[in-house]
PAKOLLUM-988103 format. One line per field, with one value per residue (C-alpha): residue in three letters; x, y, z. Coordinates in pm, whole numbers, always signed. Example, Ala and Ser with C-alpha at 12.3 -4.5 7.8 and 13.67 -1.06 7.14 Angstrom:
rest: ALA  SER
X: +1230  +1367
Y: -450  -106
Z: +780  +714
***
This chain:
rest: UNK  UNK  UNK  UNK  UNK  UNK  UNK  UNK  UNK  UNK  UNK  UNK  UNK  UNK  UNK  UNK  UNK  UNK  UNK  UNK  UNK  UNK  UNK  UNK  UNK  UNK  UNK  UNK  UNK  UNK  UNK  UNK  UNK  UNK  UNK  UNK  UNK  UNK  UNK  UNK  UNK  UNK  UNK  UNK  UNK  UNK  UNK  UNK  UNK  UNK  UNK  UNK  UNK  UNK  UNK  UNK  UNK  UNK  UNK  UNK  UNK  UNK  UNK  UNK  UNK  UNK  UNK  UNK  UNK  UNK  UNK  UNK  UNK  UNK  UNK  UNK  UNK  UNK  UNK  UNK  UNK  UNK  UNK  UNK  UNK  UNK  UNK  UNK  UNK  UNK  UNK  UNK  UNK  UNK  UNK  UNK  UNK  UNK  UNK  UNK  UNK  UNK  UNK  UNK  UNK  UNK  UNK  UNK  UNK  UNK  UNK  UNK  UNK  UNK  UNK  UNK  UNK  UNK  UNK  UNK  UNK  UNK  UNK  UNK  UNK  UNK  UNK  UNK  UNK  UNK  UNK  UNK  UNK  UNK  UNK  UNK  UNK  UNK  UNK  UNK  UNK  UNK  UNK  UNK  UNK  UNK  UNK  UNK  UNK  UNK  UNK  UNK  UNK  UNK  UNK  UNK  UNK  UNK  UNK  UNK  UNK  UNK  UNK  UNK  UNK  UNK  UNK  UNK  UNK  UNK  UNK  UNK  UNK  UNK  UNK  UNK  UNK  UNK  UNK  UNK  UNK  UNK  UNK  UNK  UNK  UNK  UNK  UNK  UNK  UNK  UNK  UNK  UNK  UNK  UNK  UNK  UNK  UNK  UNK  UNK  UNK  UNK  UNK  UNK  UNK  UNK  UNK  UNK  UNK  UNK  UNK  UNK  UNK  UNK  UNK  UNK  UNK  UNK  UNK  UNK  UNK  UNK  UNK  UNK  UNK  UNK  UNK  UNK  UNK  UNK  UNK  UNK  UNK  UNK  UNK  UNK  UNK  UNK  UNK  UNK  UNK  UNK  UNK  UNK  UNK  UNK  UNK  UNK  UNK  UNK  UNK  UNK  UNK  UNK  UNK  UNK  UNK  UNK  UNK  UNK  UNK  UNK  UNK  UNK  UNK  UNK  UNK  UNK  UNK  UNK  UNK  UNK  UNK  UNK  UNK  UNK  UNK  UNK  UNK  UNK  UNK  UNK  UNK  UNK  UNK  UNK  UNK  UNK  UNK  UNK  UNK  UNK  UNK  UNK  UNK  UNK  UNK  UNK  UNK  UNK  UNK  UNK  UNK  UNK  UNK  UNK  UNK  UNK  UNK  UNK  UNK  UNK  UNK  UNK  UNK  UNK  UNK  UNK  UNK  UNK  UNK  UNK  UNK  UNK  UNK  UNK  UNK  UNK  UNK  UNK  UNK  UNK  UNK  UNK  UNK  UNK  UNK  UNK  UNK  UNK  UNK  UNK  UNK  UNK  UNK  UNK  UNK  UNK  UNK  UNK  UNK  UNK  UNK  UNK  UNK  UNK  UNK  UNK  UNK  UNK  UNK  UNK  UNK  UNK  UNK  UNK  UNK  UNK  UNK  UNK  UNK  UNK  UNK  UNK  UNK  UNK  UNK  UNK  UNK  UNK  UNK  UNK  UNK  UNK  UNK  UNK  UNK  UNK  UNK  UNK  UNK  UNK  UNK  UNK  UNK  UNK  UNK  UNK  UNK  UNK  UNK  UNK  UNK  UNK  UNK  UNK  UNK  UNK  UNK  UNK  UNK  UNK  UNK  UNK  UNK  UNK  UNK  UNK  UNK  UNK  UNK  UNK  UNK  UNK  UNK  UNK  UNK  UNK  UNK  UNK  UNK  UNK  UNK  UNK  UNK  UNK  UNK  UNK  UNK  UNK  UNK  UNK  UNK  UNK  UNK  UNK  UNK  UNK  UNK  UNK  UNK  UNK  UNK  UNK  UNK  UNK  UNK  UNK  UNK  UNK  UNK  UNK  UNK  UNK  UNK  UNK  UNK  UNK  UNK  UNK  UNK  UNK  UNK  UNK  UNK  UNK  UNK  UNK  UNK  UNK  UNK  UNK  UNK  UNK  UNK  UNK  UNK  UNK  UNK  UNK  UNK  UNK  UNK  UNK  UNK  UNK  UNK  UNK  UNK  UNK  UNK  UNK  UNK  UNK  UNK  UNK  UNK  UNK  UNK  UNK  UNK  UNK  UNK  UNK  UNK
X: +862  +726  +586  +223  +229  +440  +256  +139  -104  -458  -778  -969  -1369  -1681  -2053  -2117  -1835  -1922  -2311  -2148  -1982  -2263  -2471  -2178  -2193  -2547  -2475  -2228  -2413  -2688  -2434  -2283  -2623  -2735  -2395  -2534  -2921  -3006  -2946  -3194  -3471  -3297  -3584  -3866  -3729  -3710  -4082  -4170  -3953  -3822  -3513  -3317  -2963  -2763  -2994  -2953  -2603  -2620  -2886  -2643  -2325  -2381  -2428  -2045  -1895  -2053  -1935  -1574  -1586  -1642  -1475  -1156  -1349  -1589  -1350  -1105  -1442  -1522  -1111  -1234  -1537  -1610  -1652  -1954  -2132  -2025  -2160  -2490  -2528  -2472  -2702  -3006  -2924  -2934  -3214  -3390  -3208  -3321  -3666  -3640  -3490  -3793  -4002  -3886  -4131  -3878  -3500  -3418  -3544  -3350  -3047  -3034  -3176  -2912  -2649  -2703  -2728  -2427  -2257  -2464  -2315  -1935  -1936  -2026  -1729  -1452  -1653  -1783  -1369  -1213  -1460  -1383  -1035  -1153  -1385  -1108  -733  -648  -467  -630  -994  -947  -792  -1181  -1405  -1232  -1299  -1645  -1674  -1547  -1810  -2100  -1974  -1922  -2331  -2422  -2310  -2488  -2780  -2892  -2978  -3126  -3341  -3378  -3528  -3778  -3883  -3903  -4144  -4450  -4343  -4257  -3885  -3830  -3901  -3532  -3424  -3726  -3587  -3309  -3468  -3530  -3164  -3057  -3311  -3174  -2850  -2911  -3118  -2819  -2515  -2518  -2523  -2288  -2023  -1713  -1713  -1347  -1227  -863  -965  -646  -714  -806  -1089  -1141  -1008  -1316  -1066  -925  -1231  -1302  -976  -1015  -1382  -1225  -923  -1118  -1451  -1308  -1045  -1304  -1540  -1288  -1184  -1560  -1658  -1347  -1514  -1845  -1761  -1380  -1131  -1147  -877  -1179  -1191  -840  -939  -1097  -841  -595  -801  -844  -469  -304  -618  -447  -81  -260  -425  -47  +82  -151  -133  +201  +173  -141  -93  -422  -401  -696  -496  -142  +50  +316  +144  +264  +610  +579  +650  +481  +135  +211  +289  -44  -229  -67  -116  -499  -531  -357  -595  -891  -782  -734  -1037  -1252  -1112  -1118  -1453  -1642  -1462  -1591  -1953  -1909  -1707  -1994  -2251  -2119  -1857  -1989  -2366  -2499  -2803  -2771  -2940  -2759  -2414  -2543  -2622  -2284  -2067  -2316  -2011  -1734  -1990  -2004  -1627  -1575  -1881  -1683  -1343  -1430  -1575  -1285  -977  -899  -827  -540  -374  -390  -251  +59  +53  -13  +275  +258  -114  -85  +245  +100  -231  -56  +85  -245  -392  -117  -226  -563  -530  -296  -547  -807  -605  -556  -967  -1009  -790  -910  -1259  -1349  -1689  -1568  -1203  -1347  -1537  -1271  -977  -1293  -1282  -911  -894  -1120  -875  -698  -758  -1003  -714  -492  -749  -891  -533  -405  -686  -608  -242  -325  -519  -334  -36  -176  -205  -493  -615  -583  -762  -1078  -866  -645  -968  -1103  -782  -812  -1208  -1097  -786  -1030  -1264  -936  -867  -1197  -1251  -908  -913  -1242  -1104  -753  -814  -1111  -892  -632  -879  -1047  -730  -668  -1018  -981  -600  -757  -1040  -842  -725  -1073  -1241  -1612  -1636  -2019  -2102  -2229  -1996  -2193  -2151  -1828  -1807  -2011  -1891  -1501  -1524  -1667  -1807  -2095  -2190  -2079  -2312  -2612  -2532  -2497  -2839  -3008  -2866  -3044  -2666  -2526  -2229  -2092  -1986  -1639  -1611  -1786  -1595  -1298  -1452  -1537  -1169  -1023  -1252  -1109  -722  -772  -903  -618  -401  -536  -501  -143  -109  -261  -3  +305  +180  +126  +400  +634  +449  +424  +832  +810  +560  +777  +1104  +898  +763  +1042  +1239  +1015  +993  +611  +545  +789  +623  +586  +572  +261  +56
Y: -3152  -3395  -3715  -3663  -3378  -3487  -3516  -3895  -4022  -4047  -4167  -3938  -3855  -3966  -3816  -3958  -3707  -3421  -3476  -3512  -3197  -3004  -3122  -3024  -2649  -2629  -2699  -2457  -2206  -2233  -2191  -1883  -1740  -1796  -1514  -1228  -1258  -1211  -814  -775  -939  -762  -460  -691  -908  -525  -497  -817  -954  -601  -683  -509  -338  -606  -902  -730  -785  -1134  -1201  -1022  -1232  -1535  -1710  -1624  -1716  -2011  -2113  -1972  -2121  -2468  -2525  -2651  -2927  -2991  -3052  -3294  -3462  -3541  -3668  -3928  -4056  -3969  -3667  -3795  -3864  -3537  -3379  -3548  -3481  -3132  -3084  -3258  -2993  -2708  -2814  -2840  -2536  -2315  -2406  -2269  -2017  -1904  -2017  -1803  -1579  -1427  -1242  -1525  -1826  -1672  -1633  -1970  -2100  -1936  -2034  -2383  -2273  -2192  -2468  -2652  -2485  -2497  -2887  -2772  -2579  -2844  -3146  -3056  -2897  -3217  -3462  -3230  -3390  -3751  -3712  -3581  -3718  -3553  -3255  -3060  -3195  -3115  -2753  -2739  -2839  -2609  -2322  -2458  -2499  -2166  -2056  -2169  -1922  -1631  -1710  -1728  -1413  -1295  -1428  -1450  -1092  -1121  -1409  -1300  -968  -1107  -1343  -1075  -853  -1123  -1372  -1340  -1288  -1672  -1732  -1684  -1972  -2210  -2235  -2420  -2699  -2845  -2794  -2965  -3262  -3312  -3339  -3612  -3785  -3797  -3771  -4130  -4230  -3962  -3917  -4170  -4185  -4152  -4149  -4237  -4505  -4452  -4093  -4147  -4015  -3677  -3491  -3278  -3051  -2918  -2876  -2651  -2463  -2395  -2244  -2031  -1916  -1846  -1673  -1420  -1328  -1311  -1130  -857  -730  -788  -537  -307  -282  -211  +67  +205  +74  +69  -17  -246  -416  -572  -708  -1027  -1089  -1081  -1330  -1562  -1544  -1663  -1947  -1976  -2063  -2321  -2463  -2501  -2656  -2931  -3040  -3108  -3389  -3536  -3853  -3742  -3312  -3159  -2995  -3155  -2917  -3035  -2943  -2552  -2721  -2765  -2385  -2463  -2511  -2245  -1975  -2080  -2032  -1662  -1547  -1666  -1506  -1170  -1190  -1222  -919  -648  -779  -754  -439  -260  -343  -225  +124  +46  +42  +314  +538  +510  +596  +899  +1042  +1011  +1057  +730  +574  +225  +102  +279  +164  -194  -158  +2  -253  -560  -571  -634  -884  -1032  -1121  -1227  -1525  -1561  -1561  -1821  -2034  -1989  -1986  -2316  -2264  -2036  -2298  -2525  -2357  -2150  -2385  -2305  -2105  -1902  -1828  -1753  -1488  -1365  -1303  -1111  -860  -830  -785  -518  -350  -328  -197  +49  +128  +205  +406  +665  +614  +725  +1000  +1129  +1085  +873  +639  +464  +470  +280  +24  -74  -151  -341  -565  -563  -671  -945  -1108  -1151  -1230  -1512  -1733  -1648  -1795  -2068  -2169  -2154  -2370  -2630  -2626  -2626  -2921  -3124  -3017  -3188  -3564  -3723  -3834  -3440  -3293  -3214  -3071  -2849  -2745  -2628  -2447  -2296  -2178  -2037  -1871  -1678  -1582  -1450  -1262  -1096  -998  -895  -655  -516  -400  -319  -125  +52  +170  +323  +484  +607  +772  +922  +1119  +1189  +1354  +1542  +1629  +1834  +2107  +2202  +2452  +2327  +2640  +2669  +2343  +2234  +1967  +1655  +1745  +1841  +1424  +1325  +1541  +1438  +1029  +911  +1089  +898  +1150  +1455  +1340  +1308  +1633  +1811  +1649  +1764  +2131  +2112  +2171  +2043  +1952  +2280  +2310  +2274  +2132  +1867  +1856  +1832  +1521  +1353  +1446  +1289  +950  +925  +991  +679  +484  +542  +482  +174  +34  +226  -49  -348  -270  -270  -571  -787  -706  -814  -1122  -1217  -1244  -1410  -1682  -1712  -1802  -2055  -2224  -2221  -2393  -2616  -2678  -2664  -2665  -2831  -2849  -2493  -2436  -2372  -2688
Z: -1533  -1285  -1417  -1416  -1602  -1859  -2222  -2265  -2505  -2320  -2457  -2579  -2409  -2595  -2564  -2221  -2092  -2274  -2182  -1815  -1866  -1967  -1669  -1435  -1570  -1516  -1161  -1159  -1328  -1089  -802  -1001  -1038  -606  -545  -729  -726  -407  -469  -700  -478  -159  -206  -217  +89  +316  +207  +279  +632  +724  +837  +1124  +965  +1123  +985  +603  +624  +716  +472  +195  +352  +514  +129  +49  +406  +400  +28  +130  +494  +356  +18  +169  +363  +63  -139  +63  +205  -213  -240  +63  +84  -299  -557  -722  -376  -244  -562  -526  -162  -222  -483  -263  -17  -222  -373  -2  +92  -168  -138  +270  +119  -76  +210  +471  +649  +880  +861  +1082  +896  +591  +705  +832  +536  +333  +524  +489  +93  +158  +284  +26  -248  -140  -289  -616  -744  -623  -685  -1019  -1119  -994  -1209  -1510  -1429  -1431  -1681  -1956  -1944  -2255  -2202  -2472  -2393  -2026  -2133  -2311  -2046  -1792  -2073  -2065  -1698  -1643  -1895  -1694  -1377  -1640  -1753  -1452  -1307  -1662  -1685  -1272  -1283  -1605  -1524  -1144  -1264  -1513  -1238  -1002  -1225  -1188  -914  -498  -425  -339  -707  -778  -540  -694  -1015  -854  -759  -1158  -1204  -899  -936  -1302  -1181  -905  -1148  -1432  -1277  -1098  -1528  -1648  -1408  -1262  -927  -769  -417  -217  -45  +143  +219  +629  +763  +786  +1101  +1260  +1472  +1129  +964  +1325  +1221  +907  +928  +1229  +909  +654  +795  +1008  +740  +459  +670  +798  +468  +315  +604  +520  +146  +228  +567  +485  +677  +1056  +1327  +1447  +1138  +1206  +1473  +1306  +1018  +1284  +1467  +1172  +1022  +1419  +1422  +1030  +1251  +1430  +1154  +948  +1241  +1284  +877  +953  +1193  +1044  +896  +686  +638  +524  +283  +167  +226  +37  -288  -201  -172  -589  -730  -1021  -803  -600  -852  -1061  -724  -673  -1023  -1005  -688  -814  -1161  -925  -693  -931  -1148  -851  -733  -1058  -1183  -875  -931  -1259  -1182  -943  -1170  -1468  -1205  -972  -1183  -1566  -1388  -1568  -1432  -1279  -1556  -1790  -1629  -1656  -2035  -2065  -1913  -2131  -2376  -2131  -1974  -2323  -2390  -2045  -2162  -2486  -2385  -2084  -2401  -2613  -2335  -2436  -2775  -2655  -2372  -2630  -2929  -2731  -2424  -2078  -1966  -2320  -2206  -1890  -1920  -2245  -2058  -1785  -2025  -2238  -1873  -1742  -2100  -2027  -1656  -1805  -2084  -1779  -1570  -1856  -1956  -1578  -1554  -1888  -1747  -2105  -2121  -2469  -2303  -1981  -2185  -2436  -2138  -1971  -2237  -2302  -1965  -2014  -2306  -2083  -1782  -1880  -2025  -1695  -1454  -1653  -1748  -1442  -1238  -1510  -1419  -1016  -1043  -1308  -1091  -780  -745  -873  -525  -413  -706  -495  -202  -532  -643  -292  -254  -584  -542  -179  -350  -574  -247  -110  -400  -456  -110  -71  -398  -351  +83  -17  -339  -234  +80  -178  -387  -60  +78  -278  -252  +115  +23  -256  -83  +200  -27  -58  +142  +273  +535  +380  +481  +840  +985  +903  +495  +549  +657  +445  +102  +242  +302  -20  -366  -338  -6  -215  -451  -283  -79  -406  -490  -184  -192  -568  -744  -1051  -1221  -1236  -837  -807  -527  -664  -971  -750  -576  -889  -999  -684  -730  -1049  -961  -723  -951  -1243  -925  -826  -1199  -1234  -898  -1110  -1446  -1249  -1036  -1297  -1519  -1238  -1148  -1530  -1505  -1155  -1284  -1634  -1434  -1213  -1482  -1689  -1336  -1324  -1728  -1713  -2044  -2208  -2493  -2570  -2922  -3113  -3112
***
């Protein structure tokens, strides 16, 4: 094990860190929140700006490109010239941000507005993580606040369309941005009392023509397979994740003869940090990939309502919120490599679990491997963004933490493209051994691309459940959906017993017995 991992008695945290803490998740909970809300008040914005097609995407995207664009440079900027400062900065801009958020009058005022939300946003999640790390040296404190930290993005994604919604029902769409303003203003008002301030004063400055690089990685990438989700995949589409991984080339190249990298790249050099960063961008993947089938699969194939989906899938909502609270009692009971392979096989369980539910077409079946799933995948990713930045220098902990947050943007854009595609060509294959002569050729498209056409075409012809062609489509959505989790089991079974003989290498956890 290398030395700064190695178990040493550290002084335990008092109330001004855990009152720090808390203020740090409601920052991140807000943050959380500003990813999923917008869809609720995206009907309300048509009415109101009436947006060309193009400017809806960007006003659905830009927020997440911006976040993923800039994490890497947020994060190494905190590591330099501060964390706290960073953090503080940050939070005065989203606080201005949101509120020209909820001012805009125009498609194009909000999308700039939300873009610098955006880049606003991208300091929270590796300023507030790599804090969490100065604020608690204790191993099993810190293995606590990330379960609590982690907690506040699991509420978030909870309670924003909760709270969003209610706001919605008496208030103008930019109501859901205003209520980040208090949060914000709290935070710049406490945190200057609450939280350490740390920096590397020998860190360099920070080199612009990276920074250039990066962006030019990351957005095309993230927005090539976010695009491949939401249209099927297209040669086009390619095009610019091709584009952003050769600009990726360049980028590698020039870390390695800076003095001062924007991102060390030495730290993927230690298999421990490495394999921690592959297994949380794996969990993230198939989570991502599998719960949008999910959703999908309780609407168009089991004919729930939206609403009725959403109530449905409250309970695997539910332990995701509890098991993000009580992750740490796992890490520090079993240790973190015990967690984290342990959570891999309760996760390959679960996936398994909901590739039979789908196949067998089962509601309770589909709800009980949602929450299987959640045991354990929550421990896996909390664990394992405790071990990438406790594996990293101190002085690099913002930069680990940027790495980490863009790992998971990877991950979820990645699962959502490249398991969709596999479920898609599963319909699609099963869909061509059925005869559609009756249909003109535009349903024939539309009933053989995705079920969600063969629904509606069913709806407008005025059928029902009984067709069988569209009991064949349904059939076929399902079959790629057990595949796609059939995928998931045998993925993470294998990388459980990659990630156990890295670990075990590198002798981890040395300390592995129950605590």
């Amino acid at each position: 094990m290398q030395e700064h991992l190695a178990e040493k008695p550290q002084p335990t945290a008092g109330s001004r860190e855990w009152i720090g803490l808390y203020v740090l998740s409601i920052a991140c909970l807000i943050y959380s929140m500003d990813l999923s809300v917008l869809f609720l008040a995206m009907p309300a914005i048509v009415s109101d700006l009436d947006p060309s097609a193009s400017e809806l995407l960007w006003i659905n995207d830009i927020y997440g490109f911006m976040v993923s664009g800039f994490l890497v440079t947020m994060g190494t900027l905190g590591d330099r010239i501060g964390r706290r400062r960073v953090l503080l900065v940050g939070a005065f801009a989203f606080a201005v941000a949101s509120s020209l958020t909820a001012a805009a009058s125009t498609p194009q005022q909000l999308i700039i507005a939300r873009a610098l939300l955006g880049v606003a946003g991208a300091t929270i999640a590796p300023s507030t993580l790599s804090l969490v790390v100065n604020l608690f040296q204790d191993e099993a404190e810190r293995n606590r606040a990330i379960s609590i930290w982690g907690t506040a993005f699991a509420l978030g994604g909870l309670v924003g369309p909760l709270l969003g919604g209610a706001l919605l029902e008496y208030f103008h769409w930019g109501s859901v941005f205003l209520i980040n303003i208090p949060v914000m203003m709290a935070l710049l008002i406490a945190a200057p009392f609450l939280l350490p301030e740390y920096r590397n004063d020998e860190g360099g400055k920070l080199d612009l023509p990276s920074v250039l690089l990066s962006l030019a990685t990351v957005l095309p990438i993230i927005y090539g397979f976010k695009h491949m989700a939401a249209d099927g995949f297209k040669p086009g589409q390619l095009l610019p994740i091709v584009v952003g991984a050769l600009v990726g080339i360049v980028f590698v190249r020039r870390q390695k003869h800076l003095v001062h990298p924007l991102i060390d790249l030495g730290l993927f050099g230690v298999p421990s940090f490495t394999a921690s960063l592959m297994v949380n961008l794996a969990g993230v993947f198939f989570v991502f990939g599998i719960f949008l089938f999910q959703n999908l699969f309780l609407q168009l194939v089991l004919g729930l309502s939206p609403l009725g989906a959403a109530l449905w899938s409250v309970p695997s909502a539910l332990v995701f919120t509890v098991m993000s609270f009580q992750a740490y009692r796992f890490t520090n009971r079993f240790g973190p490599v015990s967690t984290v392979i342990g959570g891999l096989i309760v996760n390959a369980v679960g996936t398994t679990a909901m590739a039979v539910a789908a196949y067998a077409e089962s509601l309770v079946g589909i709800l009980m491997a949602s929450m299987l799933i959640g045991l354990g995948f929550v421990p896996v990713i909390l664990t394992t963004t405790g071990l990438i930045v406790s594996t990293a220098p101190p002085e690099r902990a913002g930069s680990a933490s940027a790495i980490s947050e863009t790992s998971a943007e990877f991950g979820g854009a990645l699962g959502v493209a490249l398991l969709g595609s596999l479920g898609t060509l599963v319909y699609r294959m099963t869909m061509d051994q059925v005869n559609l002569s009756g249909f003109n050729e535009a349903q024939v498209v539309a009933i053989s691309a995705t079920l969600a056409g063969a629904v509606e075409i069913a709806r407008t012809l005025g059928g029902s459940a009984e067709l069988p062609w569209l009991e064949t489509a349904k059939r076929g959505f399902a079959l790629g959906f057990a595949a796609c989790c059939a995928l998931a089991s045998v993925t993470l079974l294998i990388l459980a017993a990659v990630a156990h003989n890295v670990y075990a290498s590198e002798a981890t956890d040395e300390n592995d017995a129950p605590r």
